[in-house]
N, C-alpha and C positions, 0 to 999 in steps of 0.2 A: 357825702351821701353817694354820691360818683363810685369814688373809689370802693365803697360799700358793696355798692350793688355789684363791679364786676369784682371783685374776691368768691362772691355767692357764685356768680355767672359761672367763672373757671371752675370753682368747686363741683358746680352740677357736672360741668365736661369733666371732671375728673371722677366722679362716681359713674357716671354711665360707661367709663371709662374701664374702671374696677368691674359691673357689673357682665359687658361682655367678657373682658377676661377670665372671672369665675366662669362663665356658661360657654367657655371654651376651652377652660383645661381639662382633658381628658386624665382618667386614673385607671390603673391598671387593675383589671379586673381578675378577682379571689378564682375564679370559675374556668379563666385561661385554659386551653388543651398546649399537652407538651406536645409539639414538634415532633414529626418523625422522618428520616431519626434525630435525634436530640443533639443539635450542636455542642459542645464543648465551651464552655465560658469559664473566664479565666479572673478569676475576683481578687482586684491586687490593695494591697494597702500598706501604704506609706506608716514608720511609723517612728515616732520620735518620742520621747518619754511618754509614750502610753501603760506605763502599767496601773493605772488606774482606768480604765477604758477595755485595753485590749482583751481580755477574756472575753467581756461581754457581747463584743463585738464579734467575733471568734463564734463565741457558743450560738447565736443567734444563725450566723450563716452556716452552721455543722446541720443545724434541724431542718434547713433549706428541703424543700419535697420534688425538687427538680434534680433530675438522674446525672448528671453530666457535668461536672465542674470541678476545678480545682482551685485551692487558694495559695495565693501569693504572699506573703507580709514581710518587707523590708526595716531590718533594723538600721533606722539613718542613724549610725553612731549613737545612741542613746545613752546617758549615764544610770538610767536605774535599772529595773527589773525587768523592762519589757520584755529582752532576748527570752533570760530564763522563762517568763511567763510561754512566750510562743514556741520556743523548742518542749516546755514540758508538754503540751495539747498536743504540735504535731507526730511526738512521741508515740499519743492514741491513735491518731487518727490521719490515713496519709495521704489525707485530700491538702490537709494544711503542709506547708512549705516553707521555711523561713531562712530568707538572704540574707547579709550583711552589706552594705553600703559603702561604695568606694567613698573616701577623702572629698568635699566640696569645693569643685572647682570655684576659681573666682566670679567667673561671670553666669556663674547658675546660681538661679532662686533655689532655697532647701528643696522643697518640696516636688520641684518641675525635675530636680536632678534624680528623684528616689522614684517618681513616677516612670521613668524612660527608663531607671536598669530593670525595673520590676516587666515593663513592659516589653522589653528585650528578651526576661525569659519566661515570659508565657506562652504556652501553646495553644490556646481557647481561638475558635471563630469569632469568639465576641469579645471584648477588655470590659470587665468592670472595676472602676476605681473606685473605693470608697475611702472616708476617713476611719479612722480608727476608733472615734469616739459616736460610730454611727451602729443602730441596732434594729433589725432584719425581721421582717414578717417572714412564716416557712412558704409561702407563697410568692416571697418578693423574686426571685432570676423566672421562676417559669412565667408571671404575670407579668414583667417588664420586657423580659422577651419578645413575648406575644403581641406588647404592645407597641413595640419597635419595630417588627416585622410587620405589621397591621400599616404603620406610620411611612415605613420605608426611610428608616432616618439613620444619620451617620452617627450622629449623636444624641442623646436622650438624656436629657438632665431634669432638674425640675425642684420642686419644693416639698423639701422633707418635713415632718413635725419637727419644731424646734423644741425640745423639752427644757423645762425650768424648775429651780428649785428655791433659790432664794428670791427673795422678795424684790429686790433689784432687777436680778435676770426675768419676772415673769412682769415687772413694768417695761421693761425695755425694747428684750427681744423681740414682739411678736408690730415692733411698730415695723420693722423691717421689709414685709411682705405688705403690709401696708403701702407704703412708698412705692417700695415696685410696681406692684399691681395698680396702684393706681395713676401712675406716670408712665409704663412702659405699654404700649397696646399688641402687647401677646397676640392677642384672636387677628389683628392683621398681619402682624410678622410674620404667622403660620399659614395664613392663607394666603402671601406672597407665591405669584408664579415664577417670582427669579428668587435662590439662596438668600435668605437673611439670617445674620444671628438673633438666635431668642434671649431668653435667660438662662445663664449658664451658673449653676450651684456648685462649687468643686467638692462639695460633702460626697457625690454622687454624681457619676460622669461615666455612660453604658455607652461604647462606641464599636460598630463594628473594625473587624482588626482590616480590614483594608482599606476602610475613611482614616483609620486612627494612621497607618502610616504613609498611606497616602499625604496627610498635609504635614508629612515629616517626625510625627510625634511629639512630645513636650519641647523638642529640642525648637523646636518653630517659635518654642513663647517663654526658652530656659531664661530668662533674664526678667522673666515680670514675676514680682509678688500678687498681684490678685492675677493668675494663673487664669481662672478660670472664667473670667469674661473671655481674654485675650483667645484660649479654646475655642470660645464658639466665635468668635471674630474671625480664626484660621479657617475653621470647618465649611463655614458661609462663604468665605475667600478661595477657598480651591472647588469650590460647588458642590458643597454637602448639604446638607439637609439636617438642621439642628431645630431642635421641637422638647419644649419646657413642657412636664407635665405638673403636677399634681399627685406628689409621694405621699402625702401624710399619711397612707393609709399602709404603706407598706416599709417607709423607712423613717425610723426618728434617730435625732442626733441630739447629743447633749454638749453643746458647742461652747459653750460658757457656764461655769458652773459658781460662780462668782463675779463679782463687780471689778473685782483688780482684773482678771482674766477676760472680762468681759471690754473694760476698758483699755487693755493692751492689744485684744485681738482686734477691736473694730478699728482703733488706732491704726495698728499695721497695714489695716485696707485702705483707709483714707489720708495715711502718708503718700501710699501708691499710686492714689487719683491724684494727688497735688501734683507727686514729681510728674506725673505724664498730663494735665490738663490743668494747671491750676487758678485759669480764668473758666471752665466749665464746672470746679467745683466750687468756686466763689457763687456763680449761677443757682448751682443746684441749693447750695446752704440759704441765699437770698429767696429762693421761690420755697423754700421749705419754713423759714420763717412767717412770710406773709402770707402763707395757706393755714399752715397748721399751729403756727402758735399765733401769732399777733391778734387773733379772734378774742382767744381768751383775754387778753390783756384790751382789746376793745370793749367787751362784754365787762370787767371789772370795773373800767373807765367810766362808761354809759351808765351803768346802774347804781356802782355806788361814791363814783365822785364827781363827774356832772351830770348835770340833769338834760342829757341828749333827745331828740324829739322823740316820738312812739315808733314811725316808720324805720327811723335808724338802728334804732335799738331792735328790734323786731327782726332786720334784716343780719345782723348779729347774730342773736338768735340762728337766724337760718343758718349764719355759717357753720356755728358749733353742732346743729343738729343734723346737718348731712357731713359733716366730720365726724361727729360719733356714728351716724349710720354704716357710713364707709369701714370703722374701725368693727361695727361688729359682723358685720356682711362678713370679713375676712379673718376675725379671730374667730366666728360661730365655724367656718369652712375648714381650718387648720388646725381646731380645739384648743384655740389657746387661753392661759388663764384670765378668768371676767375682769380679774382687778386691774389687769392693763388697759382696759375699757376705758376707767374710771380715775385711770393716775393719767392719761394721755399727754397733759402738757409737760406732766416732769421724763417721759419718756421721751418726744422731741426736743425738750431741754436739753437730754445728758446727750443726745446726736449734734446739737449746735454748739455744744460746749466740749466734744471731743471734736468735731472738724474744726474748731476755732486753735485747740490744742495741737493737734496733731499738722495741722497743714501752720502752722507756726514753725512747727521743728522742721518742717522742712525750708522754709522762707532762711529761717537760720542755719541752717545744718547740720541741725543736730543727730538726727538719722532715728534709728527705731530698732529694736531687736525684738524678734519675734522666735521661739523656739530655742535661744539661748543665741542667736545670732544676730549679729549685728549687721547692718545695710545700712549705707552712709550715703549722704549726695554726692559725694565724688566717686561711688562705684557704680560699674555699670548695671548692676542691678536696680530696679526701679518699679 
């Protein structure tokens, strides 16, 4: 009954928890005035067998209603069609731009290495990074802008719509922002009088260009695969100002588009937390169990194979019903699909059973390739 009651306890600290941070993510507002005069933003994107993404991505920030920008897009060695895809566009139109990517050195992460040549030739006052498989409100540079200069932040990251298509992806994805939101307390990291990092999303990373090289550039974080924590870890380190918003309304991303890719990508992240914390991710999988699934498996227990008192049973009850509260509070905010509501425990299942996978391969060594590359425990990348 003990142990009952405080699961319920923590639960509630973790909804009030969630509920300040919604009522303090700001979202970048449709109505923004541009700047005068209109700084130059410099929209770069990495990009590696995108040609199933990259147009749309592309077309999305062409319709942009903000005066002043040019685009970036590096071909990181890619084997299929991406190049031809971005040289036919920029052909049209010569705001688009597109590089080709030196050789990957050995102690650079893909991505951190495609981020710093792209970022090397841009001219914009501002760096925006996006992924490739991410697609643009015509509102999104002049209203993030606005909202960064409002903020006065080095960095401006935040949470994009995650869009889903199969039935897999729209149970899984959307427990993601869940977790965050409701373990990280955003509304005091922001309201911190000394530099903290927030959450940092690498879909979407708006830094002004003399925060971004002031703490060195990627080259500060070129050896880490989740890049993009490690960003706002630098940013907060040399005294910048990193502040998570609230994109869904102007940037969505199609980050998995399947269960194998879905399970390879989240894989890749939580290889990374292993090699760099791997008694903080044993932590986080153990408090993720006894929150969010063992209820359920309480609640099965209590009612239909012993016969547990009313009180017990009831406080159960509570846990599951301020855990689904929590899950729609944050699926209603980010429109994600309802049936993730209602699959909940098979969506923190398939997160217990990839960290159980994935931080395996590293205990053994077996390493991880993500983007057709490989990263092993014995390289310095991590």
């Amino acid at each position: 009954m003990i142990y009952q009651i405080i699961i319920a306890g923590i639960l509630a600290v973790f909804l009030v928890n969630l509920i300040l941070n919604l009522r303090n993510l700001r979202t970048p507002d449709r109505n923004s005035k541009v700047p005068q005069p209109a700084p130059l933003i410099s929209v770069l994107i990495p990009a590696r067998n995108e040609e199933e993404n990259i147009r749309t991505c592309l077309e999305s920030l062409q319709k942009q209603d903000y005066p002043n920008f040019e685009i970036l897009v590096l071909d990181d060695n890619s084997s299929d069609c991406t190049a031809a895809i971005v040289n036919e566009m920029a052909s049209r139109d010569e705001r688009i731009n597109l590089y080709f990517g030196d050789p990957l050195p050995e102690d650079w992460a893909g991505k951190c290495f495609a981020c710093q040549q792209l970022a090397q030739k841009a001219q914009g006052d501002w760096l925006l990074f996006v992924d490739a498989d991410t697609i643009h409100e015509p509102h999104m540079l002049r209203s993030v802008l606005a909202l960064a200069m409002e903020l006065n932040t080095s960095l401006l990251s935040g949470f994009p719509r995650q869009l889903a298509n199969s039935l897999p992806t729209k149970i899984v994805m959307p427990v993601i922002y869940f977790i965050l939101l409701g373990w990280l307390p955003l509304w005091w990291l922001h309201r911190s009088k000394t530099p903290k990092p927030s959450m940092a999303i690498g879909q979407f990373f708006f830094f002004s260009k003399d925060a971004y090289w002031n703490m060195g550039g990627h080259e500060a974080v070129k050896s880490r695969i989740n890049e993009d924590v490690w960003m706002g870890i630098e940013v907060s380190r040399h005294g910048g100002r990193h502040i998570a918003v609230d994109l869904s309304t102007v940037v969505s991303c199609h980050m998995y588009r399947d269960i194998g890719g879905m399970w390879h990508g989240l894989g890749k992240s939580i290889y990374s937390i292993a090699a760099m914390a791997p008694l903080g991710l044993a932590a986080l999988v153990t408090v993720a169990y006894f929150f969010y699934a063992a209820p359920f498996f309480w609640f099965w227990n209590g009612f239909f194979v012993n016969s547990e008192p009313l009180l017990w049973r009831g406080i159960v009850v509570l846990q599951i019903a301020v855990m689904l509260f929590m899950r729609w509070l944050v699926d209603n905010r980010f429109r994600e699909p309802a049936i993730s509501l209602w699959f909940h425990p098979i969506g923190i299942l398939f997160y217990l059973i990839n960290v159980l996978y994935s931080g395996g391969r590293w205990l053994v060594g077996t390493g991880v390739t993500w983007k057709e590359r490989f990263y092993s425990k014995e390289s310095t990348v991590e």
